[in-house]
C-alpha positions in Angstrom: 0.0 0.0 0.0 1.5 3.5 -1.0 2.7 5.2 2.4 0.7 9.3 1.9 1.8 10.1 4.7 2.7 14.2 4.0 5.7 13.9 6.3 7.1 11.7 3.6 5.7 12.9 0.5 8.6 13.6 -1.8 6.2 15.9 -4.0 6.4 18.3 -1.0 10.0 17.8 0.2 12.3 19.9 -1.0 14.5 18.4 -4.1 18.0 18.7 -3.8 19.1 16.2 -6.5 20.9 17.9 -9.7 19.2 20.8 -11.0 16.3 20.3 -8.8 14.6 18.1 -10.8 12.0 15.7 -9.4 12.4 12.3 -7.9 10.6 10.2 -10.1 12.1 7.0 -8.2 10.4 7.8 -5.3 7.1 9.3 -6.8 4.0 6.8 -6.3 0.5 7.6 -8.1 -0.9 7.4 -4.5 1.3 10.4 -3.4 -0.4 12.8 -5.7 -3.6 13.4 -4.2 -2.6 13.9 -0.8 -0.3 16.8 -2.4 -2.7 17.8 -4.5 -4.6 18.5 -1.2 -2.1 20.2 0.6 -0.4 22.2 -1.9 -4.5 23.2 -3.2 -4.6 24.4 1.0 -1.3 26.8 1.0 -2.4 28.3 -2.3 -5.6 28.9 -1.2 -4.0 30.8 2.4 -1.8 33.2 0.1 -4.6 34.4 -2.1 -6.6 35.3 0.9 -3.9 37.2 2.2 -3.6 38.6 -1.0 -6.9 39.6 -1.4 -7.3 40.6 2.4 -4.3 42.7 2.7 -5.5 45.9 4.7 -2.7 47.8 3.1 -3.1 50.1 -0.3 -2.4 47.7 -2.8 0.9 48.2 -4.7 2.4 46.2 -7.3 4.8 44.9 -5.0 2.3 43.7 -2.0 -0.4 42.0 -4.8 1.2 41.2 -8.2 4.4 40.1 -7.3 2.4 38.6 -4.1 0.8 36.3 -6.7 3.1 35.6 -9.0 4.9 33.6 -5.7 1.8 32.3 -4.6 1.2 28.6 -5.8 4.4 27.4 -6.2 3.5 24.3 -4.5 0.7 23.6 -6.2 2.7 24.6 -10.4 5.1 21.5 -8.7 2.7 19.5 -7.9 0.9 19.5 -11.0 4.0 19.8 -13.6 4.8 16.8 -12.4 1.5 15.3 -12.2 0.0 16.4 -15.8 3.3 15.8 -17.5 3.0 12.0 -16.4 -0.5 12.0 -16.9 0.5 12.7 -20.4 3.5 10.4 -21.3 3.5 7.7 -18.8 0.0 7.2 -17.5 -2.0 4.0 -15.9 -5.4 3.6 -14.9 -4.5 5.0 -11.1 -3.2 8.5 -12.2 -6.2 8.5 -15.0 -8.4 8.1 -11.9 -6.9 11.0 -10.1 -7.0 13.0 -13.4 -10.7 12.7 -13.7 -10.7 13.5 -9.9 -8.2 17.0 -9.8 -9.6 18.7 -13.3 -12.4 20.0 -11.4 -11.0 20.8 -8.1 -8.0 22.6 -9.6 -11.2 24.5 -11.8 -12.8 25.4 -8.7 -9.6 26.8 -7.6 -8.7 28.9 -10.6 -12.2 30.4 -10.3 -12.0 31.3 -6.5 -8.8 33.0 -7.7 -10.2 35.1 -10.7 -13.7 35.5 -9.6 -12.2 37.2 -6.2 -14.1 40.3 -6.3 -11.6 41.6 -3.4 -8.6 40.5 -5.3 -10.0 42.5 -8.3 -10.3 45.2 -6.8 -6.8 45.7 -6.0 -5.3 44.6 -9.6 -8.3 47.1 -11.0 -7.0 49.6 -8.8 -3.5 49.5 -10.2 -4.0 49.4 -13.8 -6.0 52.7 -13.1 -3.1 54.4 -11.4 -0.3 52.3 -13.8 1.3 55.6 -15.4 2.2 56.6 -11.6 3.6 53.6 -10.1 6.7 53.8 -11.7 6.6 50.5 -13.2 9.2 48.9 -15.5 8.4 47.6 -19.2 8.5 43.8 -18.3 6.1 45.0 -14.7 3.7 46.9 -16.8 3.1 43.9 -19.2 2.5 41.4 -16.3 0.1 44.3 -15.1 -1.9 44.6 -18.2 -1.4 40.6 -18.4 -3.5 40.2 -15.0 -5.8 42.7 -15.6 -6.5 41.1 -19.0 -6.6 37.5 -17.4 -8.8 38.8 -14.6 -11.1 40.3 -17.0 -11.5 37.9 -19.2 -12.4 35.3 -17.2 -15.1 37.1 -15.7 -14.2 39.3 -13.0 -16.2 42.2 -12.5 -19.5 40.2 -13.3 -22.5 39.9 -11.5 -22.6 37.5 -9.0 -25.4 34.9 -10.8 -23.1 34.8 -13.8 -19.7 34.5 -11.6 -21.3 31.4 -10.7 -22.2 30.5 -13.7 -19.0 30.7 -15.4 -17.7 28.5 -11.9 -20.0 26.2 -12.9 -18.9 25.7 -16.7 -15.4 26.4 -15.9 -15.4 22.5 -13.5 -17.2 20.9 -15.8 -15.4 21.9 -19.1 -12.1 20.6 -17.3 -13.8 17.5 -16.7 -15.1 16.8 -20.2 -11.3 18.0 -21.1 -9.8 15.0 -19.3 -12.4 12.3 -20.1 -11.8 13.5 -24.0 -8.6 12.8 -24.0 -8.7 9.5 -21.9 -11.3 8.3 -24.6 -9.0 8.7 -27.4 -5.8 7.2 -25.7 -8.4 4.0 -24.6 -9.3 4.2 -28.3 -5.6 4.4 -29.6 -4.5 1.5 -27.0 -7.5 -1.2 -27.6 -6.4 -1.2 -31.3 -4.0 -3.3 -32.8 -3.7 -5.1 -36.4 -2.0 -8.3 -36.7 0.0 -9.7 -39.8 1.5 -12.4 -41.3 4.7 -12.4 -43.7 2.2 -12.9 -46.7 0.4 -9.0 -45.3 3.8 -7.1 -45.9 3.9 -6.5 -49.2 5.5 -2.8 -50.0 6.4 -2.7 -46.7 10.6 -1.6 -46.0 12.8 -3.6 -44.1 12.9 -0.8 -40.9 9.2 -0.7 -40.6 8.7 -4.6 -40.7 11.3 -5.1 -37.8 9.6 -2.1 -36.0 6.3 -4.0 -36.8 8.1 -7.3 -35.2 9.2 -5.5 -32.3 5.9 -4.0 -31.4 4.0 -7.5 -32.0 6.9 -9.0 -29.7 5.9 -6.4 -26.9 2.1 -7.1 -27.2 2.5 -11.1 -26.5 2.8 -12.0 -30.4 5.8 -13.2 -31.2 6.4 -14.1 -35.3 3.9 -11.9 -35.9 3.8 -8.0 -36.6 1.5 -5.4 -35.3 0.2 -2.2 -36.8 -0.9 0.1 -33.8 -3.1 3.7 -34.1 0.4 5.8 -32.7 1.2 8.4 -35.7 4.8 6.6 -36.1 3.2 3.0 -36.9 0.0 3.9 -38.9 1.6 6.4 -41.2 4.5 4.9 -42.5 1.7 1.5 -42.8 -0.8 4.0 -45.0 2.7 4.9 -46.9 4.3 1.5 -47.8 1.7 -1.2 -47.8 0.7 -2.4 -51.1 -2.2 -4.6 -49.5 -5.3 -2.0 -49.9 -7.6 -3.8 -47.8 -5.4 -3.8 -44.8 -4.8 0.2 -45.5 -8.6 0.8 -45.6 -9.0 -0.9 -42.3 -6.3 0.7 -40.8 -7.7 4.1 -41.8 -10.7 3.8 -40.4 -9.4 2.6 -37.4 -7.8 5.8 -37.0 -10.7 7.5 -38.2 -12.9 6.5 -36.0 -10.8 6.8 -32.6 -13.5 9.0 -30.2 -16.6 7.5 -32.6 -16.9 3.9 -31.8 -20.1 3.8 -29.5 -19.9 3.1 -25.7 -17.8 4.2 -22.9 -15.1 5.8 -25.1 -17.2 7.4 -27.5 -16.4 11.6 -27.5 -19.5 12.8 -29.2 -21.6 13.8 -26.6 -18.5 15.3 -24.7 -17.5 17.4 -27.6 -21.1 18.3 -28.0 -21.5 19.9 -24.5 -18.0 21.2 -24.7 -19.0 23.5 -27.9 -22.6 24.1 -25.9 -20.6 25.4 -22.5 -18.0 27.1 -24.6 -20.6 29.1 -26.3 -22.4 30.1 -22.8 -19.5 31.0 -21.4 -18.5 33.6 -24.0 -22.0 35.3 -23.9 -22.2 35.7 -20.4 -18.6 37.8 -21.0 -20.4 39.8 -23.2 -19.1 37.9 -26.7 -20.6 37.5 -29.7 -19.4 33.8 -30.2 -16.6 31.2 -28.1 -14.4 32.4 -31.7 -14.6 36.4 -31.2 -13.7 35.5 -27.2 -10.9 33.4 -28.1 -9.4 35.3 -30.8 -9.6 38.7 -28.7 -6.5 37.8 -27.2 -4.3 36.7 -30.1 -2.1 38.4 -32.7 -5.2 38.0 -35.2 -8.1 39.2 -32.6 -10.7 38.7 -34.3 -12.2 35.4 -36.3 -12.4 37.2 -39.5 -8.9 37.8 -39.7 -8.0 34.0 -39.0 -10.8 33.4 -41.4 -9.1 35.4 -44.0 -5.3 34.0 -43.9 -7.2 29.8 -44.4 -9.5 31.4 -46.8 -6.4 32.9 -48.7 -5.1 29.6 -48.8 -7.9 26.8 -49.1 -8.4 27.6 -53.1 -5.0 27.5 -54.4 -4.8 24.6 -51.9 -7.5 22.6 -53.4 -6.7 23.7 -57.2 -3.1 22.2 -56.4 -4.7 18.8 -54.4 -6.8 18.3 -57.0 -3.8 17.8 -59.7 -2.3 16.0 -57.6 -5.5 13.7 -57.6 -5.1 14.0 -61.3 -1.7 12.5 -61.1 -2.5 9.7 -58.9 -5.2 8.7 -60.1 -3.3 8.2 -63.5 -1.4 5.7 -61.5 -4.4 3.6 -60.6 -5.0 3.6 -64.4 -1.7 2.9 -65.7 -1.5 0.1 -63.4 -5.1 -1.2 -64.0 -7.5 -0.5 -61.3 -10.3 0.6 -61.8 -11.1 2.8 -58.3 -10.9 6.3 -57.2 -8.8 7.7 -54.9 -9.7 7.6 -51.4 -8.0 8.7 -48.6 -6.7 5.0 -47.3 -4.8 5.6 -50.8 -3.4 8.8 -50.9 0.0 8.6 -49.1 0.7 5.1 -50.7 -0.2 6.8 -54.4 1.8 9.8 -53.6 5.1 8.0 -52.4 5.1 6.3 -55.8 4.6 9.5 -57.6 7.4 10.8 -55.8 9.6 8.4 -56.9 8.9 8.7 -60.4 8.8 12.2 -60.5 12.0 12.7 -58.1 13.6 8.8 -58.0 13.5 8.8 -54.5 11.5 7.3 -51.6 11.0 7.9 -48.2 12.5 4.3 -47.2 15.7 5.7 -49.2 15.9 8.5 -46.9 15.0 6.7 -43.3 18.9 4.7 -43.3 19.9 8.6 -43.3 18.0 10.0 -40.5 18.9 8.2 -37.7 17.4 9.4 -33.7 20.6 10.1 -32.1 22.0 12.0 -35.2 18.8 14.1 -35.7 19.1 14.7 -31.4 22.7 16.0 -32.5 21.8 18.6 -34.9 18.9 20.0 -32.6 21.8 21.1 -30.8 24.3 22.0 -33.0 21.8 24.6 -34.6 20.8 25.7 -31.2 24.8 26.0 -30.8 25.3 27.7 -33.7 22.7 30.1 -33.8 22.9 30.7 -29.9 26.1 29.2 -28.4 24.6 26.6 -26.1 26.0 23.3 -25.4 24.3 20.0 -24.0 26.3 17.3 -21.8 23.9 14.1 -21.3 23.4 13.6 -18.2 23.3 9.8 -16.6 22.4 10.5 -13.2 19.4 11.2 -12.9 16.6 8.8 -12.3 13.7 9.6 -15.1 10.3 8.2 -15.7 11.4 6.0 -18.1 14.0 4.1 -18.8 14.2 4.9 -22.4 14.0 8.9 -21.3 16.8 10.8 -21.7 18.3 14.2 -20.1 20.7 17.0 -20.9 22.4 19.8 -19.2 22.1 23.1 -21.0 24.8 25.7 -20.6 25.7 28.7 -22.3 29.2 29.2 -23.9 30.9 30.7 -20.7 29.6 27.2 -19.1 26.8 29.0 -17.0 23.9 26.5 -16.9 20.2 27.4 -18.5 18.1 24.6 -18.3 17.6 20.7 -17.6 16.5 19.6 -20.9 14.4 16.0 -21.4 13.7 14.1 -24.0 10.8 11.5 -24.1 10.9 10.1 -28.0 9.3 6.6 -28.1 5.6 5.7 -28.1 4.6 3.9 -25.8 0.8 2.5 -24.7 1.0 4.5 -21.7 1.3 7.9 -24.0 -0.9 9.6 -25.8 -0.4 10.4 -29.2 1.9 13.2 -31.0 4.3 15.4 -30.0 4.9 18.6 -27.4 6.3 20.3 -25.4 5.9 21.3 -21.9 8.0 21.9 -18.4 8.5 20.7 -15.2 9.4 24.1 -14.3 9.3 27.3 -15.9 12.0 29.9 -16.3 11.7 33.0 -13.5 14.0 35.4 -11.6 11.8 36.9 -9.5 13.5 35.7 -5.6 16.9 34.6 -7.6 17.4 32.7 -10.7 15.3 29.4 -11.1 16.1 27.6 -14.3 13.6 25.8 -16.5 13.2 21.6 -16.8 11.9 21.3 -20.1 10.3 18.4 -21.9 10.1 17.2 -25.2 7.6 14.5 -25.8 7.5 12.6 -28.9 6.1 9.1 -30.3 9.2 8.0 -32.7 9.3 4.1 -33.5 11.7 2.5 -31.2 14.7 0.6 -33.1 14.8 -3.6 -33.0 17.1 -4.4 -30.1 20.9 -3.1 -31.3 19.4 -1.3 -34.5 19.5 2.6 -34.5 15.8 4.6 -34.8 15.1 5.5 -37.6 13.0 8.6 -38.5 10.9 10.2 -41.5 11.6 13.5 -42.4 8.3 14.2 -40.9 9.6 12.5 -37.7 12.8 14.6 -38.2 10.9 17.9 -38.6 8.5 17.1 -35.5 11.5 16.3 -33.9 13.2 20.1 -34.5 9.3 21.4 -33.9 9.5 20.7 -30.7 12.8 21.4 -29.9 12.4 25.2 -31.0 9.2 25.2 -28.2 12.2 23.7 -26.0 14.5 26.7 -26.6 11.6 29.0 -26.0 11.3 28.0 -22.6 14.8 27.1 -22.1 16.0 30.3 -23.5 13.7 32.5 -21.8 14.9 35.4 -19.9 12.4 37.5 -18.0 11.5 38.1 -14.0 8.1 37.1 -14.2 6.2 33.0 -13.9 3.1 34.7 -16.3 5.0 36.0 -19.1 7.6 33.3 -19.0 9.0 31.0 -22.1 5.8 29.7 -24.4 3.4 31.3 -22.3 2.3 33.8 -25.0 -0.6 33.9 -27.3 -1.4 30.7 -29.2 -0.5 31.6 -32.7 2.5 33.4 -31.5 3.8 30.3 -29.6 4.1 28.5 -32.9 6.5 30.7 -34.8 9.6 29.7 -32.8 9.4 26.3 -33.3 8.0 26.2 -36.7 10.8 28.5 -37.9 13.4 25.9 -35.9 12.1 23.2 -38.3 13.8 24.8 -41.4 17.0 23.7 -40.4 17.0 20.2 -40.4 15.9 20.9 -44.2 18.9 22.7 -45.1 21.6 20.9 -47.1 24.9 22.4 -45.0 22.7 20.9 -41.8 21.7 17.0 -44.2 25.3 16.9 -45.2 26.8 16.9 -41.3 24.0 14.9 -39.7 21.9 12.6 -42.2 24.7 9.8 -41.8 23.4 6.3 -42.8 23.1 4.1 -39.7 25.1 1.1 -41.1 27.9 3.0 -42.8 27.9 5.7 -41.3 28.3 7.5 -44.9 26.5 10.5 -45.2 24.0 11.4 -47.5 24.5 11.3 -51.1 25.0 14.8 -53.0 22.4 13.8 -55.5 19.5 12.4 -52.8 20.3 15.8 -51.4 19.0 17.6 -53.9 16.4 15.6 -54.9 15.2 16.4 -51.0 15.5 19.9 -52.0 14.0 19.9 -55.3 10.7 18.5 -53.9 10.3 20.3 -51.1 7.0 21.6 -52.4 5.6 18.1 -53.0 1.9 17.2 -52.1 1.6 20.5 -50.5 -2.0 20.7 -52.0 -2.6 17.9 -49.9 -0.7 19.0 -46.6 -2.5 22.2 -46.9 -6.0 20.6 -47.4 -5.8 17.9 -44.7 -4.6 20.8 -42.4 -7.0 23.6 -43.4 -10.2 21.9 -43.3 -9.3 20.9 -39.2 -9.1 24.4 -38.7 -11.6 25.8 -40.7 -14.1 23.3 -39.2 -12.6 24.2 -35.7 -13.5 28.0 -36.2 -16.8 27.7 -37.9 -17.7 25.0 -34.9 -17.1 28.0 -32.2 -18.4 30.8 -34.2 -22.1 29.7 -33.6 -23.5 31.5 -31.1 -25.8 29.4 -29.9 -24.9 25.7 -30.7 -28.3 24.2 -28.9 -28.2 20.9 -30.4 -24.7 20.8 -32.3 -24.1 17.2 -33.8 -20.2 17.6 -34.3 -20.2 14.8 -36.7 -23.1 15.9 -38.3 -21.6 19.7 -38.4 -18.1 18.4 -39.5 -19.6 17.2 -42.8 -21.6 19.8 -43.7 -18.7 22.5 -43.2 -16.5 20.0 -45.4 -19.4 20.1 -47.9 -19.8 23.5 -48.4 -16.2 24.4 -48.5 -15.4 21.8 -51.1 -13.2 19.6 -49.4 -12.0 16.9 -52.0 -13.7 13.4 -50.9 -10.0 11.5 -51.4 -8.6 14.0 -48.6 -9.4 13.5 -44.6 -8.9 15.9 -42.0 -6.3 15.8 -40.1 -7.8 15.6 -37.4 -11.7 14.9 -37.0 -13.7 16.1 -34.2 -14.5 13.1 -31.8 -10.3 12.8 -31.4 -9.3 16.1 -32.2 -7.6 16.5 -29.1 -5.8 19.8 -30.0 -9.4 21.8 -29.5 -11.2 19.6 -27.0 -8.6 18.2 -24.4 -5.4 20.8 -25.4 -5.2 25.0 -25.7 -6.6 25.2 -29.1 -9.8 25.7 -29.0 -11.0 28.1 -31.8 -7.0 28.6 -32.4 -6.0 25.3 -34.7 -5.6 28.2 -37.5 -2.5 29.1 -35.3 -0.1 27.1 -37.4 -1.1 28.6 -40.2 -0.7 31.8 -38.6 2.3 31.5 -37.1 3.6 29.8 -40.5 3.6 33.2 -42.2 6.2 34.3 -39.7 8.3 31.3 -40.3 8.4 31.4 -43.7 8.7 35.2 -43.5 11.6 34.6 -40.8 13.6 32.3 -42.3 14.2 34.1 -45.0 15.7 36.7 -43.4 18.5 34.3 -42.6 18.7 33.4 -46.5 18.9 37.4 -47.4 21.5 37.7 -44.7 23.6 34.8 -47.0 24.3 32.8 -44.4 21.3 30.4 -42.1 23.5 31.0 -39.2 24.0 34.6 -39.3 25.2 36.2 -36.1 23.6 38.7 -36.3 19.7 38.0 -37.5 20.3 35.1 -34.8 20.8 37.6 -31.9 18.0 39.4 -33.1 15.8 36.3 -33.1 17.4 35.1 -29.3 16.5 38.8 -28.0 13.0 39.5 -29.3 11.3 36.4 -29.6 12.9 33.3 -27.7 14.4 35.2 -24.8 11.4 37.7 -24.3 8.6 35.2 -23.8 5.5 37.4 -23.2 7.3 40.5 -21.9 6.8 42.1 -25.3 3.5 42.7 -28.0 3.8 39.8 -30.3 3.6 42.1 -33.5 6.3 44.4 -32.0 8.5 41.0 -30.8 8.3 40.5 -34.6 9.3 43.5 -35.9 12.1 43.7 -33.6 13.2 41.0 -35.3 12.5 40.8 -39.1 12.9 45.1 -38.9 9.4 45.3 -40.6 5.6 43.2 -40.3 5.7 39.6 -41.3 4.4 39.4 -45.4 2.1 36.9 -46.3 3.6 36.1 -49.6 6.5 34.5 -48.0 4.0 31.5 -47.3 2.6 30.8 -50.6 6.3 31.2 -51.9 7.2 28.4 -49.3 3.8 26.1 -50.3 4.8 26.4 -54.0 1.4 28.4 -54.5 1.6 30.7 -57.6 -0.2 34.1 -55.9 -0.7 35.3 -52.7 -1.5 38.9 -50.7 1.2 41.2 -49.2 
């Protein structure tokens, strides 16, 4: 039986191993609710002294009051949620379900304190006299905003209200994303030798090694993880099996019973809705968007708008092309999606004579881990030292010290790259602690969180470039927390506005494409030779492959997203039902899924992107616009556009305007034609 005793709780004893990091050897799932409880209690004491404080409120004596209080309680849960996430079981899933609405409950007694309002209300109105600096005025306005926002200052029958919807929406939150994990874990496909057919040597043994692992031995298994089905959809000859696979996938949050996340999502949209009219909102969109670079719905409307018909002119010759394929080799079937990516990797190597099971032997884990870091060294003089002695989560997690040239440490950096049942599905980013100065230096833990194939016993990993590019994705949200250098907990690292936080990773990804960065790290795993000249450039010259596709598949997610939380009044929304309609009318090609449909699109319904999965596209306008302002400069480490970029966007965190973070940058506003030059689209709008 776990011992929760709080006298030997080691989520509330101090940690005094290296860097501070947790003690995950000693952390049992029946420790957490016991320092849930307490940590919940001491949070609760400092925000009533805050809010009772008989003194004039300063900035001092209330915003840098809270911005201490809760530090028991951030520990307590970045440990906690971050497990929750990558290394769950049915014990801490039981807890989850239990803590989303307590720690609602809690974040409403804090922003629906009329008292504590009233004191942050009354220093915004006097800000111009207090003196404040730039980085205190924006935590300021950042409060004020928060406070606002999230109802303060509202009568007291819709306070309650919004109480109310704010517990249960963090309920349906963690029972959404459960459901789709249960979903993802229950499903596995079988084969024999005779079901390989197409299928490359590294994804068979990765098959073998999964089967192994489930208690099939001889066999090999196809599971619903992004890193097993894709490559499956990509290689396998045998259509039958694709199709099944695919709607396997499909269907994740849609199968009926226990798991099934229509009703959730439903109610979800329903409370979202309510929620923005009682804060005076025309729709969930307008409230969600009012604090973004875009602000309003329209303008996020606008940018996928820009995009959807060149997208679907150029998906639709692809279609052509593929579909010629199915003809010249006899069928007599349309393209549907179960066949796209298997069509499309034999157009691309007739059209560029190369595959992606000619590239994997080149882009091996620990090499692509490697040149994470030499960019980040390159561009801003870090270094990384694995560390072996520290006891993880895992044993297949890793960890890294993260110093700057002079050898002063940054950050604790970890990296979690293998799926595993226990995970759910994709890739991020998050920390166990966040970067602050505010009593002394406290460096960040960051974590990246991935679901890469693991190698055969003795054989490297191999990746995709996909994998690769997810892989320097997240790294670049690493660096934005690692790298962050401001006084404050609320403006620190990624906590900025949603299609803002995508820009520095997204622009990190453009390295691992350049050839200077292919040529040093894309060694092959057996010979260690590095990659040929001429697969190089075939690489490079079809870099704007199946982008109609890739730009479909991603826009219709989050044009269905928006449209969803634009109703203002979704009474009886049927998210299915609504899903297919809104794919109708905007003339989504049948052969082409979304990426992600709504009963497992956990981005909008269990993660921060509600309203917001136009972000990426959003944010890709400054990476494409960013980048090349390395490639004017000659040179895609160039000292000085990198300091630029280190200074005003992955140092500053949320201590500056996003639009004038990017300016400070790029010298001017960000121009949309740098993303249709990236897509390969022929016009766009400046």
């Amino acid at each position: 039986m776990t011992n929760t005793n709080l006298d030997e709780n080691p989520l509330l004893e101090p940690w005094t191993g290296p860097f501070e990091a947790p003690p995950f050897d000693r952390i049992e799932p029946g420790h957490f609710r016991p320092a849930f409880d307490a940590a919940l209690k001491d949070a609760r004491r400092e925000v009533d002294a805050i809010a009772a404080n008989p003194a004039p409120p300063t900035f001092a004596n209330t915003i840098e009051a809270l911005e201490r209080s809760g530090r028991s309680l951030d520990r307590v849960g970045g440990v906690f949620f971050n497990l929750t996430g990558a290394a769950t079981n049915d014990e801490l899933q039981a807890i989850e379900r239990e803590i989303a609405p307590v720690l609602a409950r809690h974040r409403n007694d804090i922003y629906l304190n009329e008292a504590l309002f009233k004191r942050i209300d009354a220093l915004k109105a006097e800000e111009d006299g207090l003196g404040l600096s730039a980085e205190q005025a924006r935590v300021l306005e950042r409060y004020h905003l928060n406070f606002t926002r999230a109802g303060a200052g509202a009568q007291p029958d819709a306070k309650a209200r919004l109480a109310a919807i704010g517990e249960r929406l963090a309920t349906l939150a963690a029972e959404f994303g459960q459901n789709v994990l249960a979903d993802e874990k229950a499903w596995l496909m079988l084969l024999d030798e005779e079901d390989l057919e197409g299928l490359p040597d590294f994804y068979r043994a990765s098959a073998a090694r999964i089967a192994s692992e489930r208690g099939h031995p001889e066999r090999f298994a196809v599971t619903l993880s992004r890193s097993s089905i894709e490559p499956f959809l990509q290689f396998s000859a045998r259509r039958d099996l694709r199709e099944a696979a695919f709607r396997a996938w499909e269907a994740r949050g849609e199968n009926g019973g226990a798991t099934d996340n229509r009703a959730i999502a439903a109610e979800m949209v329903r409370l979202r809705a309510e929620r923005a009219r009682l804060l005076g909102y025309e729709s969930y969109a307008h409230y969600r968007l009012a604090d973004t670079m875009a602000k309003t719905p329209g303008a996020a409307l606008d940018l996928l708008e820009s995009v959807w018909a060149p997208g679907v002119s150029s998906a639709l010759k692809e279609q052509e092309a593929l579909q010629a394929i199915i003809a010249g080799e006899g069928g007599n079937f349309k393209v549907a999606p179960w066949d796209w990516r298997y069509l499309a990797e034999k157009r691309r190597k007739a059209e560029f004579d190369f595959d992606e099971g000619e590239l994997k032997p080149y882009l091996q884990l620990d090499r692509m881990i490697e040149a994470a870091f030499y960019a980040a060294s390159r561009l801003f003089g870090l270094g990384f030292e694995e560390r072996f002695d520290l006891k993880l989560y895992d044993p297949d997690v890793r960890a890294w010290a993260v110093s700057r040239r002079d050898g002063s440490p940054i950050a604790l950096f970890i990296g979690d790259y293998f799926a595993r049942p226990s995970k759910r599905s994709g890739a991020w980013m998050s920390n166990f602690r966040a970067q602050q100065k505010l009593d002394g230096l406290q460096l960040p833990i960051v974590v990246n969180v991935m679901n890469f194939a693991k190698g055969a016993e003795g054989e490297a990993s191999l990746l995709s470039l996909a994998d690769a590019r997810t892989l320097f994705h997240e790294f670049g949200h690493a660096l934005h927390g690692m790298l962050s250098d401001v006084t404050y907990p609320l403006i620190s690292g990624t906590r900025v506005a949603g299609d803002f936080v995508e820009f520095p990773s997204q622009l990190y990804e453009q390295w691992i494409k350049e050839p200077e960065m292919l040529r040093r790290f894309a060694l092959h795993y057996k010979t260690g030779e590095p990659m040929p000249e001429a697969l190089i450039a075939k690489l490079t010259s079809a870099r704007r492959f199946n982008q109609g596709w890739a730009t479909v598949e991603y826009t219709a997610s989050a044009l269905v997203d928006l449209k969803l939380h634009l109703d203002p009044s979704p009474a009886d929304v049927d998210v299915v039902a609504f899903e297919r309609q809104e794919l109708a009318r905007i003339g989504t090609p049948d052969a082409i899924a979304m990426r992600h449909r709504a009963p497992h699109f956990q981005h909008i319904f269990s993660g921060g992107y509600s309203a917001a999965y136009y972000s990426y596209l959003w944010s890709e306008v400054l990476d494409a616009d960013g980048f090349e302002a390395f490639e004017e400069a000659g040179d895609i480490f160039d000292a000085e556009v990198a300091h630029r970029l280190h200074d005003f966007v992955y140092a500053a965190g949320g201590s500056r305007d996003y639009d004038a973070a990017y300016r400070g940058f790029r010298g001017r506003s960000p121009s949309p034609a740098a993303l249709f030059r990236k897509r390969g689209f022929e016009a766009g709008r400046e």
